[in-house]
BALOBA-1460 file (C-alpha; in Angstrom, 3 decimals):
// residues 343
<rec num="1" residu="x" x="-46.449" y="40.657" z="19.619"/>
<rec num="2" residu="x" x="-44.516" y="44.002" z="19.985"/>
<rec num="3" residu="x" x="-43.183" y="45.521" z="16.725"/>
<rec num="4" residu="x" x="-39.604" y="45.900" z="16.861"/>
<rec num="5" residu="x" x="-38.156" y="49.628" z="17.371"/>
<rec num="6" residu="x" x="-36.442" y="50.963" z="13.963"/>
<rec num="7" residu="x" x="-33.849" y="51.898" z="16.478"/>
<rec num="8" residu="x" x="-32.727" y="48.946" z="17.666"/>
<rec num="9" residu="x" x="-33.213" y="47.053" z="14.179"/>
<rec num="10" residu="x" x="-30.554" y="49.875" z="13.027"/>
<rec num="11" residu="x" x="-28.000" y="48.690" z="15.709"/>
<rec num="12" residu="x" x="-28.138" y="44.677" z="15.096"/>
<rec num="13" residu="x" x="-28.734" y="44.768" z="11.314"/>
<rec num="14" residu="x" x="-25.575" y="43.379" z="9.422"/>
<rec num="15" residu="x" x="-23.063" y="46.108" z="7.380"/>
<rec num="16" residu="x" x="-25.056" y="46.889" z="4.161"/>
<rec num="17" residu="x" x="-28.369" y="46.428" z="5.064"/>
<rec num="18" residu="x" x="-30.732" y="49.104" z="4.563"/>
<rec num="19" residu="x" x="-33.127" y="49.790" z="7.863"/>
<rec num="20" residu="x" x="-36.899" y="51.523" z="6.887"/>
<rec num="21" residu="x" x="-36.627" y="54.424" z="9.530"/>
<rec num="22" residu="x" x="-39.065" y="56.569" z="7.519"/>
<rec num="23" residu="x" x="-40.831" y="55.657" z="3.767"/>
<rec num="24" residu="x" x="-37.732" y="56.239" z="1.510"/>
<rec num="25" residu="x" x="-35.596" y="56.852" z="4.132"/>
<rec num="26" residu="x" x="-33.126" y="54.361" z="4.884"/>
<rec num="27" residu="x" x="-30.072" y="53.647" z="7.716"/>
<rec num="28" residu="x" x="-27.235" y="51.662" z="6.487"/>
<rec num="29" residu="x" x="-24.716" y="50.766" z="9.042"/>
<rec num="30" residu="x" x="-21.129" y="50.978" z="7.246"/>
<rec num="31" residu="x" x="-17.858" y="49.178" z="8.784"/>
<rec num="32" residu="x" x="-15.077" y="51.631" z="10.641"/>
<rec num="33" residu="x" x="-12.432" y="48.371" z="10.200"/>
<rec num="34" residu="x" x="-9.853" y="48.829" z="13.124"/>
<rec num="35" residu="x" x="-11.501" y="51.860" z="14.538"/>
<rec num="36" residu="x" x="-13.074" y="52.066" z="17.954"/>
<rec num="37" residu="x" x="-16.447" y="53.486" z="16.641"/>
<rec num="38" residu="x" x="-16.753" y="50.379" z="14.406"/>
<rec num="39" residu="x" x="-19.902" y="51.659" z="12.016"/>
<rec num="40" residu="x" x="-20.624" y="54.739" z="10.699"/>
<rec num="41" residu="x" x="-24.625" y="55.358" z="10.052"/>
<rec num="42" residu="x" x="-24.921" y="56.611" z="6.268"/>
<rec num="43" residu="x" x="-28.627" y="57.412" z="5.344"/>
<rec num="44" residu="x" x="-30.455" y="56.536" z="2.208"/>
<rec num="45" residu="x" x="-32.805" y="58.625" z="0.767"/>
<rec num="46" residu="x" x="-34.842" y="57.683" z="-2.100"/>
<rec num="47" residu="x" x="-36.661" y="59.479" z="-5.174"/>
<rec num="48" residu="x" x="-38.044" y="58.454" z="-8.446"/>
<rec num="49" residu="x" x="-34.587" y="58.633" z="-10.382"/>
<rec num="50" residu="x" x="-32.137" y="59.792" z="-7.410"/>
<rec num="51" residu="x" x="-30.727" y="58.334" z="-4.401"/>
<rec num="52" residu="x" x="-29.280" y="60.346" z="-1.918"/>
<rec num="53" residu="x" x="-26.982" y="59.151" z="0.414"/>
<rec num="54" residu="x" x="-25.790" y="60.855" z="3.460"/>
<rec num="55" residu="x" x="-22.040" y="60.123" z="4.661"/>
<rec num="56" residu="x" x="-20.039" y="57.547" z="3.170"/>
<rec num="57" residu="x" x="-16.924" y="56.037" z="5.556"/>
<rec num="58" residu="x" x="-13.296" y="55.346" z="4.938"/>
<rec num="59" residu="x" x="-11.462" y="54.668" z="1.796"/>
<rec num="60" residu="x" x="-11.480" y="51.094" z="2.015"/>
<rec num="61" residu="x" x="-12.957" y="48.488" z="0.180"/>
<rec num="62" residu="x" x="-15.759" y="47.000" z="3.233"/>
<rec num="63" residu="x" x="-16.887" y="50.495" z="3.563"/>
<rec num="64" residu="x" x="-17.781" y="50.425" z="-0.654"/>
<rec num="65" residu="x" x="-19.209" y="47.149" z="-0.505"/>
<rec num="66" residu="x" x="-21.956" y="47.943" z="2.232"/>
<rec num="67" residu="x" x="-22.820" y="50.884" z="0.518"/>
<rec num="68" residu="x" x="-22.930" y="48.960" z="-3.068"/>
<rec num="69" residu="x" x="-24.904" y="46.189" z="-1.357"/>
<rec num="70" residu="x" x="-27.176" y="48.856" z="0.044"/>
<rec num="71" residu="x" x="-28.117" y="49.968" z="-3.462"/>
<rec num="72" residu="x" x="-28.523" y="46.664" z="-4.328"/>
<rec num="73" residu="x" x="-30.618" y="45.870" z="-1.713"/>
<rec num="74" residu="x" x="-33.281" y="48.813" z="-2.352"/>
<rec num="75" residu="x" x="-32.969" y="47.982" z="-6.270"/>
<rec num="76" residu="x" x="-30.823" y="51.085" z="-7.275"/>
<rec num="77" residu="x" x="-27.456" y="51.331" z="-8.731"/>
<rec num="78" residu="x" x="-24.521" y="54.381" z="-8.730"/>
<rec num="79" residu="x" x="-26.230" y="56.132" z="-11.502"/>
<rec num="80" residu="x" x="-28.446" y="58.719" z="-10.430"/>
<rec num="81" residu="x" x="-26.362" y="58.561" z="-6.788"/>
<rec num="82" residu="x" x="-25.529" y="62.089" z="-4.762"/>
<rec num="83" residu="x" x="-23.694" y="62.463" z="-1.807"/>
<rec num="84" residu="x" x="-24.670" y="64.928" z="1.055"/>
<rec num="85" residu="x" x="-21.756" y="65.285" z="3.809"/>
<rec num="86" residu="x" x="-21.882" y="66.013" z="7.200"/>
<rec num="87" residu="x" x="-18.464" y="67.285" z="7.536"/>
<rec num="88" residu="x" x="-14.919" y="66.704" z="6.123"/>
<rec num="89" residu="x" x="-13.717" y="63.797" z="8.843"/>
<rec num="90" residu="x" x="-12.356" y="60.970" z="7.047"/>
<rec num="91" residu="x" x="-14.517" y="58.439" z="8.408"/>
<rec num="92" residu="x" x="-17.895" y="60.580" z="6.459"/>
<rec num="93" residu="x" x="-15.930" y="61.350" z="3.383"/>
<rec num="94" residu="x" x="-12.818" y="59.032" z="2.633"/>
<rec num="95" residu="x" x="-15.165" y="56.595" z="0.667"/>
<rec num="96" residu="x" x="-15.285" y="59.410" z="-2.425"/>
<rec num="97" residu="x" x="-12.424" y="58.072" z="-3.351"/>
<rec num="98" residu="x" x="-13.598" y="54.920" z="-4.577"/>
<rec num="99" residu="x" x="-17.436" y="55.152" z="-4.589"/>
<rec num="100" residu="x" x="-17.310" y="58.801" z="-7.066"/>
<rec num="101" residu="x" x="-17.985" y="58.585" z="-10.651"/>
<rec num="102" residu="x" x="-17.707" y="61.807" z="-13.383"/>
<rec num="103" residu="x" x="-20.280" y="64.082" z="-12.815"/>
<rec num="104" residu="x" x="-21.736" y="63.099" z="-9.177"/>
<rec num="105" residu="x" x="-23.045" y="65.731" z="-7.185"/>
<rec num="106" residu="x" x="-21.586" y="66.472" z="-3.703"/>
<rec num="107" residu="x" x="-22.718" y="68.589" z="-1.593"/>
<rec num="108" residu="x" x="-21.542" y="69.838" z="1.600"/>
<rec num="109" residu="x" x="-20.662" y="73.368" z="3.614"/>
<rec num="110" residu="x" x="-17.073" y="73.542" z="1.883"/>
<rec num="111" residu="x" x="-16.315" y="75.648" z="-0.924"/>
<rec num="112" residu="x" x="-13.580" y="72.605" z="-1.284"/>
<rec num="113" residu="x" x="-11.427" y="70.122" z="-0.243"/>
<rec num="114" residu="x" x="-8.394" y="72.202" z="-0.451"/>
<rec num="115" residu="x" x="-9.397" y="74.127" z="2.243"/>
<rec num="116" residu="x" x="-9.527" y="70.626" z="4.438"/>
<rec num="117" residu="x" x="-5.945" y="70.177" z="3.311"/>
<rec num="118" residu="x" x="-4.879" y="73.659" z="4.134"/>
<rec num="119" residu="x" x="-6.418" y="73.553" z="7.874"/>
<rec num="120" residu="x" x="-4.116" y="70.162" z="7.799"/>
<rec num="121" residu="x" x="-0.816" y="71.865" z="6.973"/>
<rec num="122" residu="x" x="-1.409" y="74.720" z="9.235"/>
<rec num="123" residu="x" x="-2.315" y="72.380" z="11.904"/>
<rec num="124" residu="x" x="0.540" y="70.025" z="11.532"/>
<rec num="125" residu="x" x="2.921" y="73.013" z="12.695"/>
<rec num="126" residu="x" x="1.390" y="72.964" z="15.880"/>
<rec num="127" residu="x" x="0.677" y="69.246" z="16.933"/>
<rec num="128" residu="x" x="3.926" y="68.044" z="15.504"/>
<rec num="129" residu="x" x="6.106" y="69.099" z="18.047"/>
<rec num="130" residu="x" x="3.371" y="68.372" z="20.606"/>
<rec num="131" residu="x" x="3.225" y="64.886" z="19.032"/>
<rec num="132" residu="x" x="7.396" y="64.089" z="19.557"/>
<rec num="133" residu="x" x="7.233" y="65.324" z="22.918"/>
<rec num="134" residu="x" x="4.402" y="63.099" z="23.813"/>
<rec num="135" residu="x" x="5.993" y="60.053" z="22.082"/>
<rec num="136" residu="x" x="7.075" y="57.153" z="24.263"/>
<rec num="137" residu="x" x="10.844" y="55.968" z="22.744"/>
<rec num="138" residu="x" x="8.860" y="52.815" z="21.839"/>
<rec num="139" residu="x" x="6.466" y="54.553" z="19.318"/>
<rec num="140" residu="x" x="6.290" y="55.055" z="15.834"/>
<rec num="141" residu="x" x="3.850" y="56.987" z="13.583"/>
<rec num="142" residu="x" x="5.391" y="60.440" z="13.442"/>
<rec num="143" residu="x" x="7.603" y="61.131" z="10.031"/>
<rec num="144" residu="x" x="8.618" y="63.990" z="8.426"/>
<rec num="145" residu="x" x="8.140" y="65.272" z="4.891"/>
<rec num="146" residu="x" x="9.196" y="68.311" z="2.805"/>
<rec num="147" residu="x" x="10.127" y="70.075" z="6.135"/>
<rec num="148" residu="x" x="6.783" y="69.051" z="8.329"/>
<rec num="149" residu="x" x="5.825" y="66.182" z="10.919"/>
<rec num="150" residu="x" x="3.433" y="63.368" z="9.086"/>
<rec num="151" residu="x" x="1.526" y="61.458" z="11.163"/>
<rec num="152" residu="x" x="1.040" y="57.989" z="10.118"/>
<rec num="153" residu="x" x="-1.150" y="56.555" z="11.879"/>
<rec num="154" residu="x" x="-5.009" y="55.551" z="11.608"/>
<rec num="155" residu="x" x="-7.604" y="55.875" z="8.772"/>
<rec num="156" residu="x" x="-9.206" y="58.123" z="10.395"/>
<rec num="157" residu="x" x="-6.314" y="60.456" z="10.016"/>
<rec num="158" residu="x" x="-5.652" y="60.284" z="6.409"/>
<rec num="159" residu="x" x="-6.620" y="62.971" z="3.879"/>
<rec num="160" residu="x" x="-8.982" y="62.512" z="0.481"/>
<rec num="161" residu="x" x="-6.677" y="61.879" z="-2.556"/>
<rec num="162" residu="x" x="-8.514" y="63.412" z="-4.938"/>
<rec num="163" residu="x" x="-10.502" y="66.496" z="-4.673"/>
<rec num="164" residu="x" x="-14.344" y="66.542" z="-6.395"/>
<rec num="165" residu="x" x="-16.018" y="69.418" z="-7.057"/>
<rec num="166" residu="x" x="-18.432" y="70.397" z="-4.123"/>
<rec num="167" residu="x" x="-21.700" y="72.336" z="-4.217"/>
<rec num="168" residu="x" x="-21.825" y="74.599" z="-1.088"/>
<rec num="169" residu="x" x="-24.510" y="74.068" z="1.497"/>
<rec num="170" residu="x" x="-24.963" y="76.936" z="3.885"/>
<rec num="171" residu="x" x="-27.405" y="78.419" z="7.025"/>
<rec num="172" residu="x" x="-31.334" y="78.603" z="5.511"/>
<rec num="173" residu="x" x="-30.439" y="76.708" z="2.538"/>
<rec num="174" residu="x" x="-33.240" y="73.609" z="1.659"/>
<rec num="175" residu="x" x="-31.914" y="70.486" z="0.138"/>
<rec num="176" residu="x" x="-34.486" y="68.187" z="-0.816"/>
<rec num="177" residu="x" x="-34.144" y="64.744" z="-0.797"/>
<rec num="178" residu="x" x="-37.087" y="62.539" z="-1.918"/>
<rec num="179" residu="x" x="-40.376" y="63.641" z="0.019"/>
<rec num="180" residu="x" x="-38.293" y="65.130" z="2.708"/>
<rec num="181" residu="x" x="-37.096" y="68.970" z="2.343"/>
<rec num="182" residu="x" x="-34.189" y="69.361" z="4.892"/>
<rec num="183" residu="x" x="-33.702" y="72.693" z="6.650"/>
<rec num="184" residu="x" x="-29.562" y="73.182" z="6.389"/>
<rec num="185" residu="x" x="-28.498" y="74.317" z="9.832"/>
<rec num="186" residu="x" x="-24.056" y="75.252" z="10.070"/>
<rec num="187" residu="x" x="-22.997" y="73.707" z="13.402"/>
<rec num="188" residu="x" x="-19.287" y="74.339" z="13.743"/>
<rec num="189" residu="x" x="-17.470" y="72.650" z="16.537"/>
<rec num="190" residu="x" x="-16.768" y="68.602" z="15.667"/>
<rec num="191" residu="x" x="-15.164" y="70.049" z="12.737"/>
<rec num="192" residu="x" x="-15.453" y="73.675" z="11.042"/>
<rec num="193" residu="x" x="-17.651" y="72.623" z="8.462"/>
<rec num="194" residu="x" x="-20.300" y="70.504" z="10.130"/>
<rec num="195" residu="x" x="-23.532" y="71.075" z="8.925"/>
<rec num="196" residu="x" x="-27.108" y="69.119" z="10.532"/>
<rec num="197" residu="x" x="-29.807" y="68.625" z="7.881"/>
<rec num="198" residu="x" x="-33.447" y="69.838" z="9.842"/>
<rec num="199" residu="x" x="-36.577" y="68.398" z="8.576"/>
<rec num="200" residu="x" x="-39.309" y="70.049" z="10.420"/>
<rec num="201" residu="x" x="-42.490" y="68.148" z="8.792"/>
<rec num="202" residu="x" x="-40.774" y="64.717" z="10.032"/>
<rec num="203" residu="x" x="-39.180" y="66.302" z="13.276"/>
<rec num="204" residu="x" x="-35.943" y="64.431" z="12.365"/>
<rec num="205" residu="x" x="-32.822" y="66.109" z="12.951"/>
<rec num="206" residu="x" x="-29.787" y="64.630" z="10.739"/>
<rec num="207" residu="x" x="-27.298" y="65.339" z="13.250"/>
<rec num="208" residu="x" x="-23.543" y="63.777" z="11.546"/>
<rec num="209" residu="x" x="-21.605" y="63.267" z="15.171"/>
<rec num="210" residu="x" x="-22.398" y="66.628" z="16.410"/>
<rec num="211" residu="x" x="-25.020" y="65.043" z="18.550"/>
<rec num="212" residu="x" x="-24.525" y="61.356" z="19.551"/>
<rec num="213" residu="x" x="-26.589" y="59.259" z="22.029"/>
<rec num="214" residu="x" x="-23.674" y="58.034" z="23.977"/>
<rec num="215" residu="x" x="-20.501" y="59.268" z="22.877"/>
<rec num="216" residu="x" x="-19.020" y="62.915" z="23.250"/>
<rec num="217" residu="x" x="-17.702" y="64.209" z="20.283"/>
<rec num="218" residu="x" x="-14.121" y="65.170" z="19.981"/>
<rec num="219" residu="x" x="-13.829" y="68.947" z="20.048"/>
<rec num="220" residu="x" x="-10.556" y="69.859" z="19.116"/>
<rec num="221" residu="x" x="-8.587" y="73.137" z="18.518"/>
<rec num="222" residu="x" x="-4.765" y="73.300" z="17.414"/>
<rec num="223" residu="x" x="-4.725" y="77.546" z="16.595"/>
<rec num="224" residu="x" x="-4.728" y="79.285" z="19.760"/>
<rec num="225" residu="x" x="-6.797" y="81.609" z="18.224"/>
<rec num="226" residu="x" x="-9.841" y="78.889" z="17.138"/>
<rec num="227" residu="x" x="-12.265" y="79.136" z="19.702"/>
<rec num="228" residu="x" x="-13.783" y="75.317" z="18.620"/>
<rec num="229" residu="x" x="-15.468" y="74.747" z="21.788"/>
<rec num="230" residu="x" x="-17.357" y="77.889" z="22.436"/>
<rec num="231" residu="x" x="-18.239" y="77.419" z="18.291"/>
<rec num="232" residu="x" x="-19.591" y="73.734" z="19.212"/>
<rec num="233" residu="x" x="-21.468" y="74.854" z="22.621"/>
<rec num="234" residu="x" x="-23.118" y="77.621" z="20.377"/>
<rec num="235" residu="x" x="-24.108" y="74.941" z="18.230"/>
<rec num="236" residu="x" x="-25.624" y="73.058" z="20.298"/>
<rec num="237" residu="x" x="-28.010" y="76.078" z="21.662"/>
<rec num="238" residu="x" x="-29.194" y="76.269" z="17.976"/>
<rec num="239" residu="x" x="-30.108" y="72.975" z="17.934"/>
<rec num="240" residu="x" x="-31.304" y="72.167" z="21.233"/>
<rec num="241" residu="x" x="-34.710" y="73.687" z="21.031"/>
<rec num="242" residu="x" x="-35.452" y="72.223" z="17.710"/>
<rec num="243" residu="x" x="-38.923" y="70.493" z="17.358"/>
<rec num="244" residu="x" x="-37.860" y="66.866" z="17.122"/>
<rec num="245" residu="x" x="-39.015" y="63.224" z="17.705"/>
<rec num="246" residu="x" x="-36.025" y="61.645" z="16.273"/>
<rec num="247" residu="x" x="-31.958" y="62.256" z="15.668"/>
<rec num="248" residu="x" x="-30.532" y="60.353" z="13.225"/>
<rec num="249" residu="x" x="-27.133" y="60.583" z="14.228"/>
<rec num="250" residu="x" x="-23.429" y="59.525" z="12.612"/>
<rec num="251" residu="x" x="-22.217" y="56.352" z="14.698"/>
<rec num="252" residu="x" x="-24.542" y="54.979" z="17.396"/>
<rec num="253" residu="x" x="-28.249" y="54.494" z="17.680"/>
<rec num="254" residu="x" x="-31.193" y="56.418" z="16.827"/>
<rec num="255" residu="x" x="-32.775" y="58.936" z="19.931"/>
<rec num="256" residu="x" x="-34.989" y="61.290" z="21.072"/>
<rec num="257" residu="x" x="-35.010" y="64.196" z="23.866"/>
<rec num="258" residu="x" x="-32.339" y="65.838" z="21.633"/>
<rec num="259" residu="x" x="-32.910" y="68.766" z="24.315"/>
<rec num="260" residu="x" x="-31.842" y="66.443" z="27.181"/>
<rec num="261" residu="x" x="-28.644" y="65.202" z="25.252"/>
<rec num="262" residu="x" x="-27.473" y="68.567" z="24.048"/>
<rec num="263" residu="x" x="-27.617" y="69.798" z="27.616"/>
<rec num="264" residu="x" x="-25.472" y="66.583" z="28.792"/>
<rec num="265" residu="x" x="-22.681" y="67.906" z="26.492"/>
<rec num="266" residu="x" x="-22.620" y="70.950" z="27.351"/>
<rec num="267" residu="x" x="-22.698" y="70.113" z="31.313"/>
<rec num="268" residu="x" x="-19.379" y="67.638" z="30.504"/>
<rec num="269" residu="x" x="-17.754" y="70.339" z="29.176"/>
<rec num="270" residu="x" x="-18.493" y="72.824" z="31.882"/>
<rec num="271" residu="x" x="-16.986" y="69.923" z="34.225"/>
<rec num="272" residu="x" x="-13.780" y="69.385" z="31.620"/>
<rec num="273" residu="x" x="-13.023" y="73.028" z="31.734"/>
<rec num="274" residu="x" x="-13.182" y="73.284" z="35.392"/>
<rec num="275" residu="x" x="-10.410" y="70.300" z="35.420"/>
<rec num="276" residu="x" x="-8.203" y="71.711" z="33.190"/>
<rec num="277" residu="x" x="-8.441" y="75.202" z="35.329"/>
<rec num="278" residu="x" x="-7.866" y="73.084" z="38.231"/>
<rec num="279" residu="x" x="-4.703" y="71.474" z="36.731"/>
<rec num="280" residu="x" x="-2.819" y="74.390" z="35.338"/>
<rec num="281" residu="x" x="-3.496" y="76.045" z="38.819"/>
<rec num="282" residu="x" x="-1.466" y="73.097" z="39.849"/>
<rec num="283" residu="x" x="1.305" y="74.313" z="38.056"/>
<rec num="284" residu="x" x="0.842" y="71.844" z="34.834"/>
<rec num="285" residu="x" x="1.913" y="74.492" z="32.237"/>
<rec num="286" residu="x" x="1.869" y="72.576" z="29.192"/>
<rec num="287" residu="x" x="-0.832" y="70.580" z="26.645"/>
<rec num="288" residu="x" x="1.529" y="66.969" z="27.205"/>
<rec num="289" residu="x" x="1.482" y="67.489" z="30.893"/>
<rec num="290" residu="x" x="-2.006" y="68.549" z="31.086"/>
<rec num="291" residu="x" x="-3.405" y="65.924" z="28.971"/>
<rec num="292" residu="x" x="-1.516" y="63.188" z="30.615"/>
<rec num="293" residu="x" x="-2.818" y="64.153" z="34.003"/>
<rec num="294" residu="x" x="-6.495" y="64.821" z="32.888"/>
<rec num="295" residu="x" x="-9.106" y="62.263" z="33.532"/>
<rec num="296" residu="x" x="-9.592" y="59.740" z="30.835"/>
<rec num="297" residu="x" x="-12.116" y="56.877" z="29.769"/>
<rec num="298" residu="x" x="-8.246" y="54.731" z="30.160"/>
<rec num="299" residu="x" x="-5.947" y="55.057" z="32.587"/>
<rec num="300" residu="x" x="-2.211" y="54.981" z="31.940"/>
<rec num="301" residu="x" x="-1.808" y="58.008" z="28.838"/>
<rec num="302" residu="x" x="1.870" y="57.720" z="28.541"/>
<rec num="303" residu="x" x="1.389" y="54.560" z="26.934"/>
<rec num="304" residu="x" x="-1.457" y="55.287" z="24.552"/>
<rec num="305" residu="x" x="-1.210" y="54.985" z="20.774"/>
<rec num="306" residu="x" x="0.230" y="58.163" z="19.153"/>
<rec num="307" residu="x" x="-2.985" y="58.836" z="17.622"/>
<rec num="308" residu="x" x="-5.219" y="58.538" z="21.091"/>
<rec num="309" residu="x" x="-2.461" y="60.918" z="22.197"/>
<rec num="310" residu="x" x="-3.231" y="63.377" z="19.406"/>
<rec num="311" residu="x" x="-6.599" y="63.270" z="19.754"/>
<rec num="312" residu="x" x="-6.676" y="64.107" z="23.407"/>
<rec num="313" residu="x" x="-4.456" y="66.669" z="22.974"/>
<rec num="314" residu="x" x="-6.422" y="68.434" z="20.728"/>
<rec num="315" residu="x" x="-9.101" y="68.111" z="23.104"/>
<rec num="316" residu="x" x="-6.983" y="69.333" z="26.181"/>
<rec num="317" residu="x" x="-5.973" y="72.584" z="23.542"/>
<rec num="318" residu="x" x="-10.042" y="73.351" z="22.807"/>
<rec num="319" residu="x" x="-11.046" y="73.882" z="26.212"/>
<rec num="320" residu="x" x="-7.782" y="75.811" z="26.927"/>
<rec num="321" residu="x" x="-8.458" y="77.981" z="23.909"/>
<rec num="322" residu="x" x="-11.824" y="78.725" z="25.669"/>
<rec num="323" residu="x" x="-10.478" y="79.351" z="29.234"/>
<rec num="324" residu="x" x="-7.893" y="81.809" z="27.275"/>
<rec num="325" residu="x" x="-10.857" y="83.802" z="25.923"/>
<rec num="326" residu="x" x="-12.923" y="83.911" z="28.765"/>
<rec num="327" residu="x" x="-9.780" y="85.900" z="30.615"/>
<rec num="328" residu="x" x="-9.574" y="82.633" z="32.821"/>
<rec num="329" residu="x" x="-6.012" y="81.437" z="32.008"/>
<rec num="330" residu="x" x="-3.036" y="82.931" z="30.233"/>
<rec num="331" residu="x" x="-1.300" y="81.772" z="27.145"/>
<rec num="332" residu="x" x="2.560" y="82.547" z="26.370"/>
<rec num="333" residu="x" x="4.034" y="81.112" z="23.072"/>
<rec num="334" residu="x" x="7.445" y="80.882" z="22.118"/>
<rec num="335" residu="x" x="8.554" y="79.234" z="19.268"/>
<rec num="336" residu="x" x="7.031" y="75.460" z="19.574"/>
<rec num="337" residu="x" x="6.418" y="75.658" z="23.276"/>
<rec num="338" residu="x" x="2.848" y="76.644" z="24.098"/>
<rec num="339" residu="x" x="2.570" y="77.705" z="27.868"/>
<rec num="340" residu="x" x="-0.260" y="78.450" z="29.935"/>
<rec num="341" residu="x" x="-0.798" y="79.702" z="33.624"/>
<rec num="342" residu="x" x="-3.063" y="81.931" z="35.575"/>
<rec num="343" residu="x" x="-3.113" y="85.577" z="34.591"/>
């Protein structure tokens, strides 16, 4: 009889239920309720007295109880618990604010959490507007508070409450983690502060969602002056020729040939960028107009939820970002109107 692959044990095992991928090393698929992804992967790593646990989910109460059941499961409790983070999206980190107790180390490449919540602010100035032009008369989700556009929308949106200390992780740092010793590579791109955790004994390749097997992550850029995409393509090239049998990735299922993979990406952005030269040579001069004539996964933008709409926008704004710096495409802004055309 064939012995089941770790892999696809991972994908069918029920929320909370740790998965052996390596000895002490454990996959524990968490619940995304009412998000499209549906399970984030958070990783278990155990020591004598510590457990380490990599990612955590949303602030809500199924993502604490597969994590407590988890412990549970492998015999451990909160004490003696760390948390390593991938990056500062709410569906890694938004569980700290029920699963942290006094005194548990966090560690991630953020000095901290403030500097999520300024990048938020500074953000909001530019998507807001973008957001009430794109809004259908039927939609709701966009407020306004002390003088700047809210958006209310999903969990994935929403902002830690409180703010823990953090213990920076940066390039050539080693965190280790039971038997393993993980090499701490800074892949910007997903998000500013993404970091992969390298173990090159194990050739396994903690990846957060800067590598998945099937999905494309969301690069997105709101400053016309953050370059996010050429950041995530140059993070790819630093990981792509990594020595590794297995990536252990955020959402999805465990994989190899992370060479093949990262070169995928980076030849569906290549194709995105050419689209988005081809439409503003069509005389589509703005990020609503261009994003709801791009090609999607669904048809029919105008009627997408506010917060599909911001998330393709910000997508649409990366790779114009890029085409800006390249000398491929002119940007003009005035006031809240961002305009772009050939040069």
């Amino acid at each position: 009889m064939a012995v089941p692959d770790p892999a696809d044990a991972c994908l069918a095992a029920p929320f909370g239920m740790p998965v052996e991928l390596l000895p002490n090393l454990y996959l524990v698929r968490v619940p995304l309720p009412h998000n499209p992804l549906r399970a984030l992967n958070s990783y278990l790593i155990l020591s004598k007295d510590r457990t380490t646990i990599v990612d955590v989910g949303f602030n809500h109460p199924a993502c604490e109880e597969a994590l407590g059941q988890a412990l549970a499961a492998l015999g451990r409790t909160w004490d003696g618990v760390e948390i390593v983070l991938t990056h500062s999206h709410p569906d890694h980190t938004g569980n700290l604010d029920r699963i942290y107790r006094d005194g548990m180390p966090v560690f991630a490449n953020l000095h901290s959490f403030q500097e999520v919540e300024n990048l938020q602010d500074m953000e909001a100035r530019v998507f807001g507007p973008l957001l009430l032009k794109a809004a259908t008369p039927h939609q709701s989700g966009l407020g306004f508070g002390k003088g700047k556009p809210t958006l209310h929308v999903s969990a994935e949106l929403l902002p830690l409450k409180n703010q823990p200390a953090v213990t920076f992780l940066h390039e050539g740092d080693v965190l280790r983690a039971g038997p393993y010793a993980f090499e701490v590579l800074e892949t910007p791109g997903h998000d500013p502060w993404h970091l992969c955790l390298y173990e090159p004994s194990r050739r396994i390749l903690l990846a957060g969602d800067h590598v998945l097997e099937r999905i494309t992550p969301s690069i997105a850029s709101w400053f016309p002056a953050y370059n996010a995409l050429e950041e995530f393509l140059a993070s790819l090239g630093k990981v792509s020729n990594l020595d590794v049998e297995r990536v252990l990735p955020g959402h999805g299922a465990v994989f190899g040939d992370l060479r093949g993979r990262a070169l995928h990406l980076i030849s569906h952005h290549e194709e995105r960028l050419q689209e988005i030269y081809d439409l503003v040579a069509e005389g589509h001069g703005d990020v609503v107009s261009i994003s709801s004539h791009a090609k999607w996964r669904y048809d029919n933008w105008r009627s997408w939820p506010l917060d599909q709409k911001f998330f393709s926008m910000g997508e649409t704004m990366a790779h114009l970002v890029y085409l800006v710096c390249e000398g491929k495409l002119k940007q003009t802004i005035c006031g809240d109107e961002y305009r772009f055309e050939l040069p």
